[in-house]
C-alpha positions in Angstrom: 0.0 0.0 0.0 1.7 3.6 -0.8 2.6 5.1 2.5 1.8 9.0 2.8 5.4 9.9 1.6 4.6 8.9 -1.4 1.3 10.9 -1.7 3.0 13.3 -1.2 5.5 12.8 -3.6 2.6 12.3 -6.4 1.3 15.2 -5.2 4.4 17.2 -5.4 5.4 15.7 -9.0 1.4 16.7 -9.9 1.6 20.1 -8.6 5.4 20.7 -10.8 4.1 19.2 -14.1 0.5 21.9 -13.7 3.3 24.6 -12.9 5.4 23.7 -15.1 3.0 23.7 -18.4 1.8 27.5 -16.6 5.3 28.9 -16.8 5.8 27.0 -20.1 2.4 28.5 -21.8 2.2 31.8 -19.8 5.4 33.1 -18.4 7.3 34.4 -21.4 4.6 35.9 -23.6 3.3 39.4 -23.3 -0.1 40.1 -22.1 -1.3 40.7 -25.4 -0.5 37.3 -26.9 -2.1 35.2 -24.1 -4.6 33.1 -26.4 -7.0 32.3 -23.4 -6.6 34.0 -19.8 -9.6 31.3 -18.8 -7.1 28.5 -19.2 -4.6 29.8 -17.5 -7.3 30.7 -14.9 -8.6 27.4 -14.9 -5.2 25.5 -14.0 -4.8 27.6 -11.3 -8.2 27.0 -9.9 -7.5 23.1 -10.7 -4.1 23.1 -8.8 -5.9 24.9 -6.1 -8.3 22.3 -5.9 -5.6 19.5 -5.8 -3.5 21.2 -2.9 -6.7 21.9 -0.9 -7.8 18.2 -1.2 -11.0 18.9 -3.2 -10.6 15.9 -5.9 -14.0 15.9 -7.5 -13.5 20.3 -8.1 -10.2 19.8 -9.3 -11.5 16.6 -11.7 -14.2 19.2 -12.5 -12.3 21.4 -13.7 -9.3 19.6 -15.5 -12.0 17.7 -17.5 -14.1 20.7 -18.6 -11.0 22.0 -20.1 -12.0 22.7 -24.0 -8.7 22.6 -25.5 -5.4 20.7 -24.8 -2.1 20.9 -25.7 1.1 18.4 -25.0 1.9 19.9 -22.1 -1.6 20.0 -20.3 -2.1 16.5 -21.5 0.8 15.2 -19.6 -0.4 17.6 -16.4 -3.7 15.2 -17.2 -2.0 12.2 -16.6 -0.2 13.5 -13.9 -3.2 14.5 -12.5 -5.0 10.7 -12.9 -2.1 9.3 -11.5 -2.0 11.0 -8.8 -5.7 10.1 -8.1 -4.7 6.4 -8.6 -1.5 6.3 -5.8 -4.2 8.0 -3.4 -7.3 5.4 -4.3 -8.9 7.2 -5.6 -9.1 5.5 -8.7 -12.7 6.6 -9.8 -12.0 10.3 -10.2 -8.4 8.5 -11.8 -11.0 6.9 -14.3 -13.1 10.0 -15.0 -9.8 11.8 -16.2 -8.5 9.4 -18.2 -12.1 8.4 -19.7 -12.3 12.0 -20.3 -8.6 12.0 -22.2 -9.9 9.1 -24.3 -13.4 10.4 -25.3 -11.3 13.8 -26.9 -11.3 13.6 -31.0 -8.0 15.8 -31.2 -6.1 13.1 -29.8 -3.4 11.2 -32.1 -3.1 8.0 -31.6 -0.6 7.7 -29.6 -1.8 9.9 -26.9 -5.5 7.7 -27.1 -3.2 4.5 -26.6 -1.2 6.3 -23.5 -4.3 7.6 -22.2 -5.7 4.2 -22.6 -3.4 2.5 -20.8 -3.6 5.1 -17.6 -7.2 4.1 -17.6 -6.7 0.0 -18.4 -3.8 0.8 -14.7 -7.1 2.4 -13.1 -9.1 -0.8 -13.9 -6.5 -2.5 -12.8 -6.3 -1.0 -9.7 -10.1 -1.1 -9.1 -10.0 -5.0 -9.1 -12.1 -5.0 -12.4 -9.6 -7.2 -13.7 -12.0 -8.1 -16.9 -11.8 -4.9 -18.1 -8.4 -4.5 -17.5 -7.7 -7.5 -19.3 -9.4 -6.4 -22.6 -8.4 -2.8 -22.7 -4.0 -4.8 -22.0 -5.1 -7.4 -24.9 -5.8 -4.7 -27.3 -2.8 -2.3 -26.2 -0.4 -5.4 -27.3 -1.3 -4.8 -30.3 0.5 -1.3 -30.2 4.4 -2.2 -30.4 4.4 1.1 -28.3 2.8 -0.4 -25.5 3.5 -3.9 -25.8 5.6 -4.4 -23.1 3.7 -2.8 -20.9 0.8 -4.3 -21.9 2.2 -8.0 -21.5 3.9 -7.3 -18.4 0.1 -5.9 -16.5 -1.8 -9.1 -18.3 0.9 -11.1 -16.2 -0.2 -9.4 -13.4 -3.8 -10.1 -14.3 -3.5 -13.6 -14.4 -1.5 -13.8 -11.3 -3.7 -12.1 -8.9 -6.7 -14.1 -11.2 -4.8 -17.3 -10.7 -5.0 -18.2 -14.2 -1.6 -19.9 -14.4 -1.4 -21.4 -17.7 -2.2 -17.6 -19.1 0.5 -16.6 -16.9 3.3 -18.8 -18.5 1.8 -18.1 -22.0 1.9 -14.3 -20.9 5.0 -14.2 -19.5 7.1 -16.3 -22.8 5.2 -13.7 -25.3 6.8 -10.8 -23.0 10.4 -12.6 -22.8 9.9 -12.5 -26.8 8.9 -9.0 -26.9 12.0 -8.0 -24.7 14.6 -9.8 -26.8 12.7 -8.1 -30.3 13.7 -4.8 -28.5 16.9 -6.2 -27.1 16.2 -5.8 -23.6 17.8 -8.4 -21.1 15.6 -11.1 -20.1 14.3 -11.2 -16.5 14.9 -13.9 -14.9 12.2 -16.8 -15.3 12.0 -18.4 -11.9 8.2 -17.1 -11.1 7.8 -19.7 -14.2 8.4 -22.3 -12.1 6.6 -20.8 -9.8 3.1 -21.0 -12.2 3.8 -24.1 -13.0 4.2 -25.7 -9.1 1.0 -23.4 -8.3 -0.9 -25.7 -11.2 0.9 -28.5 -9.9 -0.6 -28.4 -6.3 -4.1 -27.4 -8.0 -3.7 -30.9 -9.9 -2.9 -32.2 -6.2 -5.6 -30.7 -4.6 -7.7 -32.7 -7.2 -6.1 -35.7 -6.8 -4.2 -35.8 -10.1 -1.3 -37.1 -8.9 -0.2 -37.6 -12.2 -1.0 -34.2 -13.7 0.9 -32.8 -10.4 4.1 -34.5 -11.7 3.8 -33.4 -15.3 3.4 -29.8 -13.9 6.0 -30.5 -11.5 8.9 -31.7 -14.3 7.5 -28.7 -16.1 8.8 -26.2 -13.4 11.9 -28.1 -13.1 12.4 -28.1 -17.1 14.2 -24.3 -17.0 15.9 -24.3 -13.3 17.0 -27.0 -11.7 15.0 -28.3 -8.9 13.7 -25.1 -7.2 13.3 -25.4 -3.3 9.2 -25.0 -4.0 9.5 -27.4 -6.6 10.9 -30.0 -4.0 8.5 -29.3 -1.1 5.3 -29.9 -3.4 6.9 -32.8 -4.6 7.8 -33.9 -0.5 4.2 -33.3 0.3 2.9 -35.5 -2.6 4.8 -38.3 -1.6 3.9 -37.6 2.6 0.5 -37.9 1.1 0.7 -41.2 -0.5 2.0 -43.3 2.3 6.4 -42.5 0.9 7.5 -41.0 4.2 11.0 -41.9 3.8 11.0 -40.2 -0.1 9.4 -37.3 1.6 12.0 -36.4 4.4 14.7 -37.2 1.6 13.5 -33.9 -0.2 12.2 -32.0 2.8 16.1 -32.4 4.0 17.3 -31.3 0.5 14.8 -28.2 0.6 16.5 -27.0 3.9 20.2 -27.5 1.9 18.8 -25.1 -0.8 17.3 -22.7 1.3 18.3 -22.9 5.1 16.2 -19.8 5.6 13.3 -21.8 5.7 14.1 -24.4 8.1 11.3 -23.2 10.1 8.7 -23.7 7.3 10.2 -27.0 6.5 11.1 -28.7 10.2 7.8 -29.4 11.1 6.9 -31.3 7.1 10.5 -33.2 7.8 9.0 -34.2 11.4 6.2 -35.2 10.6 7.4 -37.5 7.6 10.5 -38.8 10.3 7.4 -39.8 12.9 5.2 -41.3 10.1 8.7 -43.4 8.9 9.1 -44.5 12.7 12.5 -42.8 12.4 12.8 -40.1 14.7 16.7 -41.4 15.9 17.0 -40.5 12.3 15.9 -36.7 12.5 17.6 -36.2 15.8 20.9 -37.0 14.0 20.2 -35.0 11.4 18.8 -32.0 14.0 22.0 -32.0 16.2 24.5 -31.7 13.0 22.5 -28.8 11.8 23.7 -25.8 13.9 27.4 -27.5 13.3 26.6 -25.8 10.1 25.0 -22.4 10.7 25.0 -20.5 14.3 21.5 -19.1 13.4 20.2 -22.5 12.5 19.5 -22.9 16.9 17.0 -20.5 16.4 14.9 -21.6 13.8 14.8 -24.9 15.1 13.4 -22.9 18.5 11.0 -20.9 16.2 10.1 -24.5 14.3 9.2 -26.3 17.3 7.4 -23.3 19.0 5.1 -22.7 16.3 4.5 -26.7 16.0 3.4 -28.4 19.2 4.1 -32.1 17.6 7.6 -31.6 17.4 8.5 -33.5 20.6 12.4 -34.5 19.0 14.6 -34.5 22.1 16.9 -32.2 19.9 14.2 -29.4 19.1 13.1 -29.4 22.5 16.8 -28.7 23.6 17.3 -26.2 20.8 14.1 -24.7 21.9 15.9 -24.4 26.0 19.1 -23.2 24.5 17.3 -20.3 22.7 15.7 -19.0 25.5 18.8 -19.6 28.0 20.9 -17.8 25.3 18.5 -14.4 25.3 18.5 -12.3 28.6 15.4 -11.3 28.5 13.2 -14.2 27.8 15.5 -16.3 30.1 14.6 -13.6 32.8 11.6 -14.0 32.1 10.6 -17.6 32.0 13.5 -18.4 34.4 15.9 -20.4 32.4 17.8 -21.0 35.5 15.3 -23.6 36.8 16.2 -26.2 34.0 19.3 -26.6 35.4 17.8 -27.7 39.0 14.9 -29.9 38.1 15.3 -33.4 36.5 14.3 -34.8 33.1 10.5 -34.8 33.3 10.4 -31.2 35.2 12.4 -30.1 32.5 10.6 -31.0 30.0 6.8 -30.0 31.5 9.0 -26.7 31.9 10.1 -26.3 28.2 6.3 -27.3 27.0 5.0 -24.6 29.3 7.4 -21.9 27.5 6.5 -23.1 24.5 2.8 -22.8 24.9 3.7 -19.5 26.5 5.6 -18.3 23.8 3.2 -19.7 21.0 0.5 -17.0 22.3 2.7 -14.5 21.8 3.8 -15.4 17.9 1.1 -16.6 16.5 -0.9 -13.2 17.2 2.1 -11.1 15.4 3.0 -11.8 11.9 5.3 -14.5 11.8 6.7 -14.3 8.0 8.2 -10.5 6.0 9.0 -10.0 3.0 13.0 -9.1 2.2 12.6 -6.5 -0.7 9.7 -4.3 0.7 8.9 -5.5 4.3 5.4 -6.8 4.1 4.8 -8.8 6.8 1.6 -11.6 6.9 1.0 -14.1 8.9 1.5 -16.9 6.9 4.0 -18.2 4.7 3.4 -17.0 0.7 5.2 -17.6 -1.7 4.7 -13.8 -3.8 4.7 -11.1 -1.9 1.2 -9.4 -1.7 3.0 -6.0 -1.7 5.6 -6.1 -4.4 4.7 -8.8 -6.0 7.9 -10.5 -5.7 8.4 -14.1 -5.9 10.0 -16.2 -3.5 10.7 -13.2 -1.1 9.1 -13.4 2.0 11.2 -15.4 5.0 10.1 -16.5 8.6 10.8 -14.0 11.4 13.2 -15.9 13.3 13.1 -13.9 17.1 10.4 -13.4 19.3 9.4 -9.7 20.3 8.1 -9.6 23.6 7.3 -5.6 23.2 4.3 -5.3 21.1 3.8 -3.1 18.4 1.2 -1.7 18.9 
């Protein structure tokens, strides 16, 4: 969601293009040669408007306009997109509707104008309309790009996968006609494992794998493409198969131990082969320092983890922070025996489980969207693949 800065920004980028195209008409002619003084005297009112928060007057006025030149078009659009970064995409609609119903326009300004209303659509959720008004702008080579880049979008937030993949290859064509560097194609995969679990979902195991070796056919395995693959074997009865790839998930991407721990626990428990796990558990922060903690973080959010190693990662997290050992009194593990300890740890767990679970667990690394469960785009940016547990516990709330 734009933060108020960047209203402000619009706003500011708004208010220079109208002075800008004042200064540029007005400000080195003589009062003689000023074709219309109501023009000029209906920008200012229009800025006035805008500054002073009173959209549907300044929309009022910027419409009404009888003539327009390059320089108040592009205070137009200015003006629509500003409207849009607010939300207030109807008034951005009734500008750009107004653009587009103007005869004078060439066509090139109709197809720009066209395209600032097909990003209001957009932006409105009406993601049919948006979807025509994108279809027919491919046709411009102007606005190709643009056009096949928004239909991706389109078809992501619509879930229509296999459109996405069509989509996205007709815009890696379009790029290398105009020899622009390719982007890189992992939220390919990503479509494809997304109609891969659908196929699961429906029990079309075998469709599921066809979609699967599809994902993998450009990359090789992806760490998505391995834990939908782990969860169809954990779901038909292949325990052993499944903690194979859970395991080889966490090698690829150690970052999401605490997604993966409790699937690779739950496999090790079906197996009957929980010596197994705890072998594999106590190795683990031999590898990274961090890794104690998101074993903690694992078995706090999952209350079947009950490996002796989890549980013991779990006491060596909070004995290792000052203030949650104060709190909980990490001393006391140290003075009780086994089965005290253990009531003890369950008790912090539970404890510590009401706190997490209420806060957003999961963020996003290249805009800081936090949610509460794990996605694999980022609802803000859109990114794929960018949003990573929260690995600490904040006992101050936010609020």
């Amino acid at each position: 969601m734009p933060t108020e800065s960047a209203f402000l920004l619009a706003g500011l980028l708004f208010v220079a293009a109208a002075l800008g195209y004042i200064f540029a008409k007005f400000g080195d002619t003589d009062e003689e040669d000023i074709p219309s003084e109501k023009l000029s005297s209906d920008y200012m009112k229009g800025l006035n408007y805008v500054l002073n928060e009173e959209s549907d007057r300044a929309v009022e006025v910027f419409t009404r306009m009888a003539e327009l030149d390059d320089e108040a078009l592009e205070t137009h659009f200015a003006l629509g997109s500003l409207f849009r970064k607010r939300g207030e995409v109807d008034r951005a609609i009734r500008v750009h509707e107004n653009l587009i119903a103007r005869p004078a326009l060439t066509a090139a300004q109709k197809n720009q104008a066209e395209a600032a209303l097909a990003d209001d659509f957009l932006s409105a959720g009406l993601f049919d309309r948006a979807e025509s008004m994108f279809l027919t702008l491919c046709d411009s080579p102007e606005f190709r790009l643009q056009g096949l880049e928004r239909l991706c979008r389109i078809y992501e937030v619509t879930r229509d996968w296999q459109r996405a993949v069509e989509t996205s290859r007709a815009l890696d064509k379009a790029r290398a006609k105009k020899s622009i560097a390719a982007e890189d194609t992992a939220h390919v995969a990503h479509y494809y494992c997304e109609m891969a679990e659908q196929a699961w979902q429906q029990k079309d195991t075998q469709q599921a794998y066809a979609m699967l070796k599809q994902a993998e056919s450009g990359h090789r395995r992806t760490v998505r493409s391995l834990l939908v693959r782990a969860d169809i074997l954990s779901d038909t009865d292949k325990p052993g198969d499944a903690a194979q790839l859970y395991r080889e998930a966490i090698e690829a991407s150690p970052d999401l131990l605490v997604v993966v721990l409790p699937k690779l626990a739950a496999a090790h428990r079906t197996a009957g082969t929980a010596a197994e796990l705890s072998t594999y558990l106590h190795e683990l922060p031999e590898r990274d320092g961090e890794t104690t903690a998101a074993i903690a973080m694992a078995a706090v959010r999952d209350p079947a983890i009950e490996n002796p190693e989890a549980l013991g990662a779990l006491q060596n997290f909070v004995a290792s922070d000052s203030t949650l050992g104060q709190l909980v009194g990490a001393e006391r593990f140290a003075k009780v025996d086994e089965t005290q300890r253990l009531s003890i740890i369950n008790q912090v767990r539970d404890a510590l489980r009401n706190i997490i679970t209420a806060r957003p667990g999961y963020v996003c690394r290249e805009c800081g969207y936090s949610c509460l469960i794990m996605q694999w785009q980022c609802p803000g940016c859109h990114k794929w693949e960018s949003i990573r547990p929260i690995v600490k516990i904040n006992l101050v709330s936010s609020s």
